[in-house]
C-alpha positions in Angstrom: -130.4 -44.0 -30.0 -131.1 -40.1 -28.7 -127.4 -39.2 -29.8 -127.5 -41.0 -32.9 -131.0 -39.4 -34.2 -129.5 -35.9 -32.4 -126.6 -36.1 -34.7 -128.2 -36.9 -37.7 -130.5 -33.9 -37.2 -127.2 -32.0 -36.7 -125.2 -32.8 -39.2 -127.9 -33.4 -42.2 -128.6 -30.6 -44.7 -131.9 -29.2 -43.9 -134.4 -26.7 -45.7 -133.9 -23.2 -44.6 -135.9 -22.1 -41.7 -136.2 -18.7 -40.9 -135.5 -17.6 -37.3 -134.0 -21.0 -36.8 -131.2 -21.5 -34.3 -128.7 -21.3 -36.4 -129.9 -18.3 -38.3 -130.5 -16.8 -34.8 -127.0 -17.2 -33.6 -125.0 -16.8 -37.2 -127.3 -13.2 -37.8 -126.9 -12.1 -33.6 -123.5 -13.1 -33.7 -122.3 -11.2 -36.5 -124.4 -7.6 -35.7 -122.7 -8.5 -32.4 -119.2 -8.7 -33.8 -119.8 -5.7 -36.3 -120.8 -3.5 -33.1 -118.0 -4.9 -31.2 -115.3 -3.5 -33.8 -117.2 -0.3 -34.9 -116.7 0.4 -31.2 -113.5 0.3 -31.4 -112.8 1.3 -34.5 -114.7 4.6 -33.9 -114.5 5.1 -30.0 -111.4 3.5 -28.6 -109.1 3.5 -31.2 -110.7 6.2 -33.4 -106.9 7.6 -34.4 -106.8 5.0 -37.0 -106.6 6.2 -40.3 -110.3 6.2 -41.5 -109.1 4.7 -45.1 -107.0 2.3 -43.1 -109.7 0.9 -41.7 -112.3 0.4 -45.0 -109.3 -1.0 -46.5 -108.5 -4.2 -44.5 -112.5 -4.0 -44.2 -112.6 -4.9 -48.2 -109.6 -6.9 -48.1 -111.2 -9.2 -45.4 -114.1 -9.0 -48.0 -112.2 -10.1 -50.9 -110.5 -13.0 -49.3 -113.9 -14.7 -48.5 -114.5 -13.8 -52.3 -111.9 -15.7 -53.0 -112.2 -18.7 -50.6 -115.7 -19.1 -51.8 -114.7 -18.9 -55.3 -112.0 -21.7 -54.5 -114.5 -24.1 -52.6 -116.8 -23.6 -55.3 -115.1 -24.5 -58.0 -113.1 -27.4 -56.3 -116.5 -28.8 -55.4 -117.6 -28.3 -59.0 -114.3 -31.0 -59.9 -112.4 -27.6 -61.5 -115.2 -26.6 -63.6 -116.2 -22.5 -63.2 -120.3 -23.2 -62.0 -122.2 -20.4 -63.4 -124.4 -19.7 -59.8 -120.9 -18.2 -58.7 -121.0 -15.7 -61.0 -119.9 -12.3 -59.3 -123.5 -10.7 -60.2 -125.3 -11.4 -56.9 -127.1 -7.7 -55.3 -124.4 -9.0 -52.6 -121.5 -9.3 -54.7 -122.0 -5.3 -55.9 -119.5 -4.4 -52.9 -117.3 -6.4 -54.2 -117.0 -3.6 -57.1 -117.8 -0.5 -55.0 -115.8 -1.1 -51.3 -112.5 -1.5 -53.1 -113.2 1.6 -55.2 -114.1 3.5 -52.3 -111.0 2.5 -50.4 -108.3 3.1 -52.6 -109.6 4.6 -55.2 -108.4 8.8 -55.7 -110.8 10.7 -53.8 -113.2 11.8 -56.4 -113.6 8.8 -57.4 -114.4 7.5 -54.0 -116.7 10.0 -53.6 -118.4 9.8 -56.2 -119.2 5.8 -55.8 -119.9 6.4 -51.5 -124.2 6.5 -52.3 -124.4 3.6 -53.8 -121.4 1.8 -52.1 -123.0 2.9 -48.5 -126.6 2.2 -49.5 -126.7 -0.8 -51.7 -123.7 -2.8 -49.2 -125.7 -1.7 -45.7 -129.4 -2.9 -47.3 -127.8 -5.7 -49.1 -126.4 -7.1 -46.0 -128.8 -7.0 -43.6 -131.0 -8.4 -46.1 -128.7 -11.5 -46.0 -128.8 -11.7 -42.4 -132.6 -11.1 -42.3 -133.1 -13.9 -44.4 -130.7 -15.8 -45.4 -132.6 -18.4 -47.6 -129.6 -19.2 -50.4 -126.7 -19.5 -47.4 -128.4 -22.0 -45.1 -131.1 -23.6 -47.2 -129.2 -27.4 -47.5 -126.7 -26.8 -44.7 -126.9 -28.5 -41.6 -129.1 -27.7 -39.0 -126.2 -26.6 -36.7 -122.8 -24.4 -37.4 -121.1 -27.7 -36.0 -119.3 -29.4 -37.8 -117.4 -26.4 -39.0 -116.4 -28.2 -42.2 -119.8 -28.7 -43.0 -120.5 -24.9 -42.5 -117.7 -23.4 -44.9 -120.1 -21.7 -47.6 -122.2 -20.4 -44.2 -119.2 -19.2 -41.9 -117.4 -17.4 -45.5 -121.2 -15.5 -46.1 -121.7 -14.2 -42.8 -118.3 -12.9 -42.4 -118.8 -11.3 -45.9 -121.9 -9.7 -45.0 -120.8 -8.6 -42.0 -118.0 -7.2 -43.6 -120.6 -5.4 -46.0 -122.1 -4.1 -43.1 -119.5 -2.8 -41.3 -118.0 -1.0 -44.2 -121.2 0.8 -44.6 -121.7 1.1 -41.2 -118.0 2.7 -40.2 -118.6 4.9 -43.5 -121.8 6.5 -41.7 -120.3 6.8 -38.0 -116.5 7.3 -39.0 -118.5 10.2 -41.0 -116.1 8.9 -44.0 -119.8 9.4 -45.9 -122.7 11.6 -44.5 -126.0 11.1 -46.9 -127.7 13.5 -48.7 -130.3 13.6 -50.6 -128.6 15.4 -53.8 -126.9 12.0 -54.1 -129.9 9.7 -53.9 -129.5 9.7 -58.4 -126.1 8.1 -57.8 -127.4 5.4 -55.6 -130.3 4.4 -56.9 -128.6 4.6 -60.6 -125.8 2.4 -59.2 -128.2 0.0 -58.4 -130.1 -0.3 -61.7 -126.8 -0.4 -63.6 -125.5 -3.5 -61.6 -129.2 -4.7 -62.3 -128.6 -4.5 -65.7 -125.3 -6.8 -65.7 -127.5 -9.3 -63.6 -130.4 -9.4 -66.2 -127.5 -9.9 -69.1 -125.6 -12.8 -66.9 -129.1 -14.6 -66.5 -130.1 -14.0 -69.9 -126.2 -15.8 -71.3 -125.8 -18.4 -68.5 -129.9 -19.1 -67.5 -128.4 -18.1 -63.8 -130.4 -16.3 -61.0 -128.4 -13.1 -60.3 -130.2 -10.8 -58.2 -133.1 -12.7 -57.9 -134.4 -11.4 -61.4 -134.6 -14.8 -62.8 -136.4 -17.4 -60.9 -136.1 -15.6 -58.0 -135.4 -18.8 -55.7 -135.3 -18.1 -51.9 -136.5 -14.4 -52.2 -139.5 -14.0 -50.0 -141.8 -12.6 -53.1 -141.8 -15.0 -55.7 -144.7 -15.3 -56.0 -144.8 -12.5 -58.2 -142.9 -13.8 -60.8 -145.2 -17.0 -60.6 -148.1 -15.4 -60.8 -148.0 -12.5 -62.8 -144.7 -12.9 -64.7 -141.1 -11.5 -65.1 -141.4 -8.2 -65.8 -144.0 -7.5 -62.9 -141.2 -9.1 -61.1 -138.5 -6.6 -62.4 -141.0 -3.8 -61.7 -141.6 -4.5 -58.4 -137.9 -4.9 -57.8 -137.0 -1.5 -59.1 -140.0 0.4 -56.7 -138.8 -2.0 -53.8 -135.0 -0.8 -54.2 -136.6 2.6 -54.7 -138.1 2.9 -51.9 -135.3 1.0 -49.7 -132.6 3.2 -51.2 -134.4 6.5 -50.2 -134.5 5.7 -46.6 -130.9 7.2 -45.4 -131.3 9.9 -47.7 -134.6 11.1 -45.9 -133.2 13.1 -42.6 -131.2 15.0 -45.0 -134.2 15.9 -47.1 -136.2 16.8 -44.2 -133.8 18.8 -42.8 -133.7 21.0 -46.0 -137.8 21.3 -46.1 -137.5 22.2 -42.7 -134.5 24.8 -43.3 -136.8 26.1 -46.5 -139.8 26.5 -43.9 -138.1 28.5 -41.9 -136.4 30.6 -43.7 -139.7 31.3 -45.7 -141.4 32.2 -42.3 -138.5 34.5 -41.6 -139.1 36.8 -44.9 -142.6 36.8 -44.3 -142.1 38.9 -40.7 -140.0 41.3 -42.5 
């Protein structure tokens, strides 16, 4: 009777718990796995051609695109279901990795802000608190084929990660704060496409809808959605800004300096 009720625990969808085991070892496992290969990517084998390697990075991106795409609508009978829509805060590197990988150069560069901020915040947020992956699923990564929707968004997100990571470390991208506009710009832009997709299709994209399984819905309960869209747009403010800080300082500190240095001569 203990393996029976053990499996059924197991194997039954389950509400989303944060810090749960399987949320432990899905999260740990994948920061684990990005470290592993920005190691190598950067250390041991770090002859690689930099574009080489944020190119199979977005490709490996793409394909879990498209695999969840596929399960997605073969689970919906062959109808297109309208939560897939590609207008998640996730599913902006979908748009941005590939343009920063092959893409002409000044192209590239001029999407890298938003690409490396937006992908890196938008990807540990996931893993964080990943409320919309493993809300339903069982309470254990076995059995796998009960786990494909999981498994597919945690190697996306950690391929999100690592793009933005190698990007900083392979210093492919080094932040400053002249190109904080860009990012944050980017952002409200793909914003924008989200609030139109919810308004047509009554979806959720970006959590500017209903807001289901993001941590502060209680705003939009309680005070409305465009208290909801406010507070969104001074959160991503505020998240956005953080890489771009060190580079800012650095210039106040340069400006100090060289202030104090005119004023002994």
């Amino acid at each position: 009777m203990f393996v029976i009720r053990l499996l059924y625990i197991v194997t039954n969808p389950v509400p989303f718990t944060p810090f749960s085991p399987k949320h432990l070892i899905g999260t740990l496992g994948t920061l684990f796995i990005v470290a592993l290969i920005l190691v190598l990517t950067t250390v041991i084998f770090k002859k690689t051609k930099k574009r080489k390697v944020l190119q199979i990075a977005t490709i490996i991106l793409l394909l879990m695109e498209v695999a969840k795409q596929s399960i997605a609508i073969y689970d919906a009978g062959g109808s297109y279901p309208t939560w897939a829509l590609p207008f998640q805060l996730c599913s902006v590197s979908i748009y941005l990795m590939p343009v920063v990988a092959f893409a002409p150069q000044k192209i590239a560069d001029f999407f890298k802000p938003g690409c490396f901020t937006i992908g890196l915040f938008a990807g540990l947020s996931m893993l964080a608190y990943p409320s919309t992956v493993l809300d339903g699923t069982p309470a254990s990564w076995l059995p796998i084929e009960q786990n494909w929707y999981p498994i597919i968004s945690f190697v996306y997100h950690g391929s999100m990660v690592f793009f933005s990571l190698y990007m900083l470390f392979g210093k492919v991208y080094v932040p400053n704060y002249r190109h904080y506009p860009r990012a944050y710009l980017t952002m409200v832009g793909f914003a924008v496409a989200a609030i139109v997709a919810n308004a047509i299709w009554d979806t959720d994209m970006m959590f500017l809808n209903r807001a289901f399984g993001f941590p502060f819905q209680f705003i939009l309960l309680e005070y409305g959605k465009l208290a909801l869209w406010g507070f969104m747009a001074v959160l991503s403010f505020i998240v956005l800004s953080i890489p771009f800080i060190p580079s800012l300082l650095k210039q106040l500190l340069h400006h100090n300096k060289a202030d104090d240095a005119i004023k002994l001569t």
